[in-house]
N, C-alpha and C positions, 0 to 999 in steps of 0.2 A: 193868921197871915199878917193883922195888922203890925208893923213894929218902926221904931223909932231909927229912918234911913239916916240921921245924921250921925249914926254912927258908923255908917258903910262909907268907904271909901269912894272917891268916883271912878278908881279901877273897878273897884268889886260890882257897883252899880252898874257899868258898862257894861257888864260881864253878863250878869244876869239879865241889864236888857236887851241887850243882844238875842237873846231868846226869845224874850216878849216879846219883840218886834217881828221875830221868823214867825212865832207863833201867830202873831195877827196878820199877819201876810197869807201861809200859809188857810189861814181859814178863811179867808176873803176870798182865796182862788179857787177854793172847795165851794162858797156861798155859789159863786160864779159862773161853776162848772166849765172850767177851763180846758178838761181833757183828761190826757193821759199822764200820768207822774211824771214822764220825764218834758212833756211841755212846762207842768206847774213849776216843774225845780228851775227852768229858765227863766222863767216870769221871777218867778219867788228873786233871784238871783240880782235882779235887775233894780228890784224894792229896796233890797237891805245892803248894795253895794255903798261905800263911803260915799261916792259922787251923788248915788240918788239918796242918800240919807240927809246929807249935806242941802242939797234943793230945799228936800221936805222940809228940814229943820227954817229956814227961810220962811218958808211960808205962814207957821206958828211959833216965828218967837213977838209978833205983835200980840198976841192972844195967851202969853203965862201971865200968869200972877208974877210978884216978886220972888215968892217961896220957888215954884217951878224955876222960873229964871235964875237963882241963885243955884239949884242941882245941876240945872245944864251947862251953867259957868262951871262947877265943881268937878262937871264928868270934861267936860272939853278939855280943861288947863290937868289935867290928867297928862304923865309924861311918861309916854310910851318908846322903850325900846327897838320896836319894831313896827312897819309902817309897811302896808300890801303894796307890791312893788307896781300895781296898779291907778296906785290912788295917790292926788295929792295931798301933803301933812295938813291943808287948813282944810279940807276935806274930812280925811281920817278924824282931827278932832272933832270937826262938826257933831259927824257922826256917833263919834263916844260919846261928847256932849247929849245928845236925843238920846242915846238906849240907857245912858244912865238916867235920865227925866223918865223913860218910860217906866224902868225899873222902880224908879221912886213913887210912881201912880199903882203900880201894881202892888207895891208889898205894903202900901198905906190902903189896898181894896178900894182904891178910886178906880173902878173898871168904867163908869161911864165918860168918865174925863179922858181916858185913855181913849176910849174910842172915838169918843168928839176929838181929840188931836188928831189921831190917824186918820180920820176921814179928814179933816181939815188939813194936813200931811199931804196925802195923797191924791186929794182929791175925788175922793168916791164917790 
């Protein structure tokens, strides 16, 4: 799993954390016992949308190292095509910015880093 992220892209990084992130949403709400699937997928919805990624990312970017901070500059400044006709662009980046940092904890097997951001993210 472990591999050298400086050679991903911070599109490709975004991309895959985009998943990590649902992913770790997704099992918080299960930890949680939130209900029925279709309450979790509103919750879930509310977690990973650019505006609340955007917060999150606020709350831990005192708390990267340099290396962290340098992916989530790499994933932000990322130049996206297309932008949810929901969200605002410094929003959207944020957002890219944090799932490519997640991305980058994950395929380096820092899963406890990961989860100390998220909680510290979202507040758990």
């Amino acid at each position: 799993m472990f591999m050298n992220t400086g050679e991903l892209s911070g599109a490709t990084l975004a991309y895959l954390g985009d998943a990590v992130i649902e992913l770790m949403v997704r099992k918080l709400l299960i930890q949680r016992g939130e209900g029925d699937v279709g309450a979790m997928n509103k919750i879930a919805d509310s977690y990973v949308r650019a505006s609340a990624q955007s917060l999150a990312i606020d709350k831990i970017l005192p708390l990267l190292t340099e290396d962290e901070l340098a992916v989530f500059k790499r994933g932000r400044n990322t130049h996206s095509h297309t932008v949810p006709k929901n969200a605002k662009v410094s929003d959207y980046r944020k957002a890219t910015g944090m799932e490519a940092l997640f991305a980058a904890l994950y395929l380096e097997g820092r899963q406890e880093r990961m989860e100390m951001l998220f909680e510290a993210a979202y507040g758990q």
